[in-house]
N, C-alpha and C positions, 0 to 999 in steps of 0.2 A: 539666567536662562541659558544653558549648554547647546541649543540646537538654533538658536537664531544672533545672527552677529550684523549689527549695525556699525557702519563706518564711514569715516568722510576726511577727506584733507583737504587743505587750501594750501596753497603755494604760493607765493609773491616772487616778483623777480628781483634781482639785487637793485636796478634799476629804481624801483618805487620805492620800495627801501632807502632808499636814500633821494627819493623826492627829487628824482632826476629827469626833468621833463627833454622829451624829443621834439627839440623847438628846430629842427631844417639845419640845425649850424654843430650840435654835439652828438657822438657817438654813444651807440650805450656800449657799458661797461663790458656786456660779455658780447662780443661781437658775433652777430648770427642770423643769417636772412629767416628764418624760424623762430623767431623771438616770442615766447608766450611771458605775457606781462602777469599775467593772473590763472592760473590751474587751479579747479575745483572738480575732486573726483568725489562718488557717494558708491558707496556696494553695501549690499545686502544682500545676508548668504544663509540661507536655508539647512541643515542637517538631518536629512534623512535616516541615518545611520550614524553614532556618534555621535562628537563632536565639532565644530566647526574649524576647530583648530586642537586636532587631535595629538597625542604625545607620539614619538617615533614609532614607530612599528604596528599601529592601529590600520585599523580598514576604516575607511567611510565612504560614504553615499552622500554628494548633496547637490541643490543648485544656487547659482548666484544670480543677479543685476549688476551691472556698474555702469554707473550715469559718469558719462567726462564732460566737463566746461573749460572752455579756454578762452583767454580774449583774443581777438585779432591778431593774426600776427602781421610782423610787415609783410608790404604788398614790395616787394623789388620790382621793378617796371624795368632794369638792364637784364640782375640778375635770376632771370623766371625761366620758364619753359622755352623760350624762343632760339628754337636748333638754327646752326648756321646753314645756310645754304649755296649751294655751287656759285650764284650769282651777287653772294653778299658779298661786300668791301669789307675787306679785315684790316683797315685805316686803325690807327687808336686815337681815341677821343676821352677828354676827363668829361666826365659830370659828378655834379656836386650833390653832397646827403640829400636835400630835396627832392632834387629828381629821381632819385634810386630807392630811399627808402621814406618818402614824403607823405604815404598812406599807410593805415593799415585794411588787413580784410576782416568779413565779416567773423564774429566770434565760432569758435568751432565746438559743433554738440553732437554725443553721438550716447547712443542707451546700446549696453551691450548684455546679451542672455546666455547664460549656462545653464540650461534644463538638467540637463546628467552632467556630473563629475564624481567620480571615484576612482579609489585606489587604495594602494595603503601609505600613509602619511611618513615621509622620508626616503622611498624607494620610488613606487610609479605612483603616476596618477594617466588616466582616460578620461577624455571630456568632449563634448558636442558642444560647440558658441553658432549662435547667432551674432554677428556683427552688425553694430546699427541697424537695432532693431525699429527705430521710427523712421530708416530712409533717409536720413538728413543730408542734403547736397551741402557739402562743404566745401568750398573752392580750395583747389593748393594752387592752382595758378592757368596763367593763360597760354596757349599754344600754337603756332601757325608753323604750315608748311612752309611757304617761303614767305619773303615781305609784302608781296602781291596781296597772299591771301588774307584774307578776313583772322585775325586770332578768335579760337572757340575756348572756353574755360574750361579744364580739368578738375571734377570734383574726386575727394578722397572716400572710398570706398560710400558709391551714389546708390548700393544694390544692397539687397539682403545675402551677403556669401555667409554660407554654413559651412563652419570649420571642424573637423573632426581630428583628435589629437591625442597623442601618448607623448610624457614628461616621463625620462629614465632619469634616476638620479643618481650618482656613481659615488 
């Protein structure tokens, strides 16, 4: 069927792959306060015009969905949002994997929409996206003005932003 394309990937990190548990005392392998243990993305893409994956030099019309899953990633409690302040101590101090990367946060979901995209396939493309289209509050981390204050969480794109875009391909 040329005009509708169903897809989906799973991603594993090297880490589970090799059944490498994050027990407080060992590092994982690719070092990264952003660590997604598990990515699962799904799109499904409509063709209006054409094909969904048209050959060079075609025009198409179409839209798409893309659902993303991730697991958790670590929660860094030193290294997060927390800006230094005129009145902090810039002392150094060790702490240990526990205390830095001893959680993770909640898994990250977000439904993204392309109502219109077109172009011609290999040169431009034009497109309108809704971003997280269910709203999803996803934490990237916690934030405070100085130590005094209360830290408030930062979620990653917590709104419906409407993206409007042209892709030159040279």
């Amino acid at each position: 069927f040329d005009r509708l394309e169903l897809s989906g990937r799973q991603s594993i990190s090297w880490d589970v792959v090799q059944r490498r548990a994050q027990d407080g005392t060992t590092f994982p392998v690719q070092w990264s306060p952003w660590d997604q243990r598990y990515q699962t993305e799904f799109d499904a893409a409509w063709s209006w015009m054409g094909r969904t994956r048209n050959a060079p030099g075609e025009s198409f019309l179409r839209s798409r969905f893309s659902l993303h899953r991730t697991s958790g990633t670590l929660r860094p409690d030193v290294a997060g949002w927390n800006a230094p302040s005129a009145n902090q101590s810039l002392d150094t101090f060790a702490l240990g994997w526990r205390e830095v990367y001893g959680s993770r946060r909640a898994p990250y979901l977000r439904l993204d929409a392309t109502p219109l995209e077109f172009g011609r396939e290999g040169s431009w493309t034009a497109f309108w996206s809704i971003l997280n289209l269910t709203s999803e509050h996803n934490a990237v981390g916690l934030f405070s003005i100085d130590e005094t204050s209360r830290p408030y969480e930062i979620d990653q794109i917590p709104f419906l932003p409407v993206v409007f875009g042209v892709r030159v391909l040279f």
